[in-house]
C-alpha positions, 0 to 999 in steps of 0.5 A: 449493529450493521450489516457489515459488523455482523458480517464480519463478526460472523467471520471471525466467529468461523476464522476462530473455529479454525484457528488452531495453533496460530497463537504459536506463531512468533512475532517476526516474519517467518520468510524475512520479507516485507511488502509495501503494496495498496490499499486496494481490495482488489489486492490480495498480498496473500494470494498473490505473493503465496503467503500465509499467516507469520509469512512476511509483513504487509504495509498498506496504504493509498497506492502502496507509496513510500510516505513517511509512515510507510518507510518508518514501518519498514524499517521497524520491519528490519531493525526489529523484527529481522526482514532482509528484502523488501517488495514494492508492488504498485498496480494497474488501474490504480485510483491514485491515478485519476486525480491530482493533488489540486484536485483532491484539495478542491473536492475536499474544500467543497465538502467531507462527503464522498465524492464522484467520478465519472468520464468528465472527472471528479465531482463533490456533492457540495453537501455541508462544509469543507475545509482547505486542509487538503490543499497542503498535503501532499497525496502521492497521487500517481501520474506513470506507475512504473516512474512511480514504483522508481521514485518510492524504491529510490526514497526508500533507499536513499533514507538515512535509516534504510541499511545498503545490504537490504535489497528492494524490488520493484513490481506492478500487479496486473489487475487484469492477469493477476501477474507481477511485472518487473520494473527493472528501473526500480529493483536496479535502483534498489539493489544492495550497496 
């Protein structure tokens, strides 16, 4: 077992010894909301928007993105489990920034090992083989945040599956402050119809 694994079975062992009446908790979110934000660890939704367990629902993923698997987890939000607003809260100093998609494919078809960055850029350890699968996927890689935070509120919704009367907000995380700051371009985009 690694050191990781016992790290956090040990945690759960001590979450477990406190859990209380969590179990009780019903399915949908208590407070109808729904978050779709980054994966990044310096990101704690909980802390940040005041949430507890059974609150609001999360939606993780590279540089909070509007991907198709994002928006399918949204609308299960909504049409299943009865969220009415939806927050999407892209942050400073994201990684999604500091490379492109033909970057991205380029590292990928040198090698699957991790990768470096330094001032120069992006570098590949060379290290066994690659593949050029990557070049075909679009990464959602992220050029100016607040346009980005625009773009993901506008596909969200303009989706056929995304109801007119849910309203969508549009944030970025300050890394630094720990503040969410407005993008009045995105909460106007996602106002209710």
């Amino acid at each position: 077992m690694s050191k990781i694994v016992k790290e956090v079975m040990s945690a759960n062992d001590a979450y477990v010894t406190d859990f209380g009446n969590k179990g009780e908790l019903p399915m949908p979110p208590g407070r109808k909301f729904a978050i779709l934000t980054c994966m990044d660890a310096r990101l704690d939704p909980a802390k940040y928007a005041g949430l507890s367990e059974g609150d609001a629902h999360v939606i993780r993923n590279a540089g909070g993105r509007a991907s198709d698997d994002a928006i399918r987890s949204l609308v299960i939000s909504y049409k299943l489990l009865g969220t009415r607003e939806w927050f999407v809260i892209h942050h400073t100093d994201c990684g999604m920034e500091t490379f492109t998609n033909e970057i991205m494919g380029d590292l990928l078809s040198c090698s699957l090992k991790t990768a470096s960055v330094d001032a120069s850029g992006w570098h590949d350890s060379n290290a066994g083989g690659g593949t050029t699968d990557g070049k075909y996927i679009n990464w959602l890689t992220i050029s100016d945040n607040a346009k980005s935070v625009v773009e993901d509120v506008q596909r969200i919704r303009s989706s056929p599956m995304v109801p007119s009367d849910i309203p969508i907000y549009g944030y970025i995380y300050d890394c630094k402050t720990g503040k969410l700051m407005e993008v009045p371009e995105a909460t106007t985009a996602g106002k209710v119809a």
